[in-house]
Every structure is written in C-alpha cells, then in structure tokens.
N, C-alpha and C positions, 0 to 999 in steps of 0.2 A: 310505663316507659319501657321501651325494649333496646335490647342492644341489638342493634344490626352492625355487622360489618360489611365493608365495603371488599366484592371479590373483585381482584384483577386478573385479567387473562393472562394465563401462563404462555410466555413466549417462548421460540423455539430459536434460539439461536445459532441454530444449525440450517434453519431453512432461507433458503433464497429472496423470498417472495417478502421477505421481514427488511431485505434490502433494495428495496425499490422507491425510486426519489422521484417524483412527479411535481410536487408541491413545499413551499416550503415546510409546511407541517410538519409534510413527506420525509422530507431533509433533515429535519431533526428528530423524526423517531428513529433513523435511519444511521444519523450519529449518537445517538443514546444506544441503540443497541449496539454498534461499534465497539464501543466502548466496554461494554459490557465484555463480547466476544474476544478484544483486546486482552481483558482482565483474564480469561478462560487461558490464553493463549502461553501468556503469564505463567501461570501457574502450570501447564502443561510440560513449558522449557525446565521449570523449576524442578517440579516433582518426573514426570515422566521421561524426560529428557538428563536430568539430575545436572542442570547447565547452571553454574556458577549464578546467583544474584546480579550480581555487576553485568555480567554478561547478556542474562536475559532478560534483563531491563533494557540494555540497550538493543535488544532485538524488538522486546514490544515496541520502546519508543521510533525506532526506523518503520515498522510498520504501521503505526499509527499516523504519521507521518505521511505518510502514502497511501493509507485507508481516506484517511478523513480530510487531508487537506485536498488531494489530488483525486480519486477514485468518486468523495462522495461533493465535496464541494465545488471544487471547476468541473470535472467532466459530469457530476450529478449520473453516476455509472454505477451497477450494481456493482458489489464489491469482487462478488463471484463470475462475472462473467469477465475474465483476466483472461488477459493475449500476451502475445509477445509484444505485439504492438504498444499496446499501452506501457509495457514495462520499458523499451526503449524511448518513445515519444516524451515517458515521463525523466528517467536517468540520464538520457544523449538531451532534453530539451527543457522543458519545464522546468526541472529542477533547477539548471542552470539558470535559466532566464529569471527564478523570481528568487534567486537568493542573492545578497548583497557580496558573498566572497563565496562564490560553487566551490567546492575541492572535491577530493576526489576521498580524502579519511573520512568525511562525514558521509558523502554519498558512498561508500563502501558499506559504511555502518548500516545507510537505509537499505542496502540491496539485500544484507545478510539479512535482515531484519524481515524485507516481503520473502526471499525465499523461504527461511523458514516459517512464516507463516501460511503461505502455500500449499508447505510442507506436512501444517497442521493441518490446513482443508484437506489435502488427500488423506489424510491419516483416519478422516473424520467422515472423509466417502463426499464429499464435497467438488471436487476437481478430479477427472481422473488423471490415471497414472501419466499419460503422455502430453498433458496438459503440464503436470508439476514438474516434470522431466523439460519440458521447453521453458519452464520462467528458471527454472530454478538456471538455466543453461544463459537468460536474457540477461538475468541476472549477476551471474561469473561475470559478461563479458567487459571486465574492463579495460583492458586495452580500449576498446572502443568507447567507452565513456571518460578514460583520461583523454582520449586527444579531440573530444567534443569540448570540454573543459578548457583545454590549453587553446586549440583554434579559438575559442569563445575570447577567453584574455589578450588575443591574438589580435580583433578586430581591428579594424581602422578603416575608414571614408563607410561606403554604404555596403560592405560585405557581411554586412548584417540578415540580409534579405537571403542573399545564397545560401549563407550558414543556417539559416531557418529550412530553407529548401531541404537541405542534406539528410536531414532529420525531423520529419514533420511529424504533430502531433496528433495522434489519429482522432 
C-alpha cells in the first residue's frame, strides 16, 4: 500500500483571471478565493498598516461586503475591474435599495473599507495609481451619498423611478 497524497494547485491570489464568474461553480471558487484575499487584506491593515483590530475588521468587513455581495454576486464582476462607476451605482443605489434602514455610519464604514482595499490592490500592483486615486476619491464622496440616502427616505407616490434614474447602476 502506498501513501499518495493528493497535490492542489497553488493559487495566486493576486491574479485576476482567479476572479472570473461565468458559472456558478465559477461563483463560488470566485468567493472562496475572496475570502481568502479578504483574510490577506486583514492582516495587511494589521501588521503593515499597524491599524488598530477593531478598526481593521471593520475595514475587511465593509469590503467584503461589497466584494462578495455586490461585485461577485449581483453584478457577477471581476473584483478587479473597479470603476468609479460601480463604486457610486453601488454607495448612491444598491446599497440603499437592498438594505432595510441605509444610513450613511454603516455605509461610511463600507466606503472606508473598499478604499482601503483598493488601496491594497495598488500596493500589490494590482490597480494602478490613477485607478486607486479615482475610487479612493468615489469613495470620500459623501455628500453625495447622504443626500442619495435622505432623497431615498424622502420618497412618496412614484418618484421612485426618477430617483433610480439619478443614479443608475451601471
């Protein structure tokens, strides 16, 4: 009797192409390795960053948040191919629309959370410079994501439709 082990292919979870969702297979090796990535990202705030616990938990979890619920499950989007777009479709729309009370502390929370992980993709050669310089910027902008929010709570008869308009989700 012999002992074999079983080799798994070493993933690169720095590469793009490791985030690609066609299927739902797709979809789940695609949040498995998220997750992983997320854990990296983790540790990165912690040790490299030297960012408080408390704090850079709550940065993973805003970007996990918007990795995997938004990026790899509704829009089924490579995680890496980040726009400005997406990032206000998702903070000025999405978010509001699927959560039962939007505010603007917790979506703060998720913004800081994608920027700096952004921040780690550039760091990492992943996005370049003018890329992280425009989320990190889509990001800030809350002004415009509180008064998506407050118009939102504001609705009444069918200006639901307009208010969609305003900020569509790309």
């Amino acid at each position: 009797m012999t002992n074999s082990k079983i080799v798994l292919p070493e993933i690169d979870y720095f590469d793009p192409d490791n985030y690609l969702a066609e299927t739902l297979e797709d979809e789940i090796k695609v949040d498995e390795n998220c997750k992983i990535l997320l854990k990296n990202f983790h540790q990165y705030l912690l040790g490299t960053k030297s960012i408080a616990p408390l704090e850079a938990g709550s940065m993973a979890s805003g970007a996990d948040y918007y990795l995997r619920d938004y990026m790899i499950d509704n829009r089924r989007a490579n995680i890496f191919t980040i726009s400005v777009a997406l990032i206000r479709g998702f903070a000025g729309n999405w978010y509001i629309i699927n959560n039962l009370n939007p505010n603007m502390a917790e979506l703060e929370s998720i913004l800081t959370g994608v920027a700096n992980f952004y921040g780690y993709c550039h760091a990492n050669r992943l996005i370049s410079p003018t890329t992280a310089t425009q989320i990190d910027q889509a990001c800030a902008d809350l002004i415009y994501y509180r008064q998506r929010i407050e118009s939102f709570h504001s609705l009444i008869g069918d200006g639901y439709s307009e208010w969609n308009k305003s900020c569509p989700m790309p």
